[in-house]
N, C-alpha and C positions, 0 to 999 in steps of 0.2 A: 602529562597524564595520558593515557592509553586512549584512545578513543572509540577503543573494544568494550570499554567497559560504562556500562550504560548506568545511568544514573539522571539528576536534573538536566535537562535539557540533552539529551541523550536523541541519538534520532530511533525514529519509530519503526526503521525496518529493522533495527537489531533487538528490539524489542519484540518484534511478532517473529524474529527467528528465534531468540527463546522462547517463546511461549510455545512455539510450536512444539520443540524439541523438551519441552517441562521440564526448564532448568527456568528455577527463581532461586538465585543466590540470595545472599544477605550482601548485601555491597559493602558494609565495614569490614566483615573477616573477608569478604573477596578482595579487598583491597592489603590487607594484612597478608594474605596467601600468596599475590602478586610478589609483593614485597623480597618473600623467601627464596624465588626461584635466584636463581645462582649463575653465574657462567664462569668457569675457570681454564685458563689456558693451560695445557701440560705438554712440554718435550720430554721427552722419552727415547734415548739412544737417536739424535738428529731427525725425529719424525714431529710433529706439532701436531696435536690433537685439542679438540675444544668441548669440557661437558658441561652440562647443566644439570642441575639439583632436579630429581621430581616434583611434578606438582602433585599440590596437595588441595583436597576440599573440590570446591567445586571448580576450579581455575580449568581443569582438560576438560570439562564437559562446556563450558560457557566460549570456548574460544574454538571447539569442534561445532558447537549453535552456530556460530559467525560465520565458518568456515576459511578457521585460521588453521594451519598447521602448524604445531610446534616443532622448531629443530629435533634432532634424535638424539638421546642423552647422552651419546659420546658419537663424536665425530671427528673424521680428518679433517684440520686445515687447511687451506686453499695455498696458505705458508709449506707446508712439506709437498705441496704437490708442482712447485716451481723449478722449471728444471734447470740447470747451472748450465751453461754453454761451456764447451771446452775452450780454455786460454785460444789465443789465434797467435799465429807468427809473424811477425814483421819482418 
């Protein structure tokens, strides 16, 4: 489980960083919401790129309270950014 997401026994300074920020989720659909987000690998002509599904509901305001940043919905891979060393000679 996430430890972003506050609930029983949850600690209390992620709790007064919502309240400041007046994000009170419903924690069953926030947990349902979590659930959706996605990540899928895709090559594309020998590049590797990686997206993720939007969030939905309250999921980007509850993890901007925390001061979490979510990845960006498409992204280069760290895979296409490896670079091949040219063969060597013996």
């Amino acid at each position: 489980m996430c430890s972003v997401v506050p609930g029983p026994g949850s600690s209390q300074s992620t709790e007064r960083r919502l309240a400041a920020a007046g994000v009170k989720p419903e924690w069953g659909r926030m947990l349902m919401e979590l659930d959706l987000l996605q990540k899928i690998k895709i090559e594309q002509g020998g590049k590797h790129f990686i997206a993720r599904t939007p969030v939905t509901g309250d999921v980007g305001r509850v993890f901007q309270a925390v001061g979490i940043a979510l990845p960006p919905t498409m992204r280069r891979s760290c895979r296409s950014r490896r670079l091949i060393a040219p063969p060597t000679s013996t």
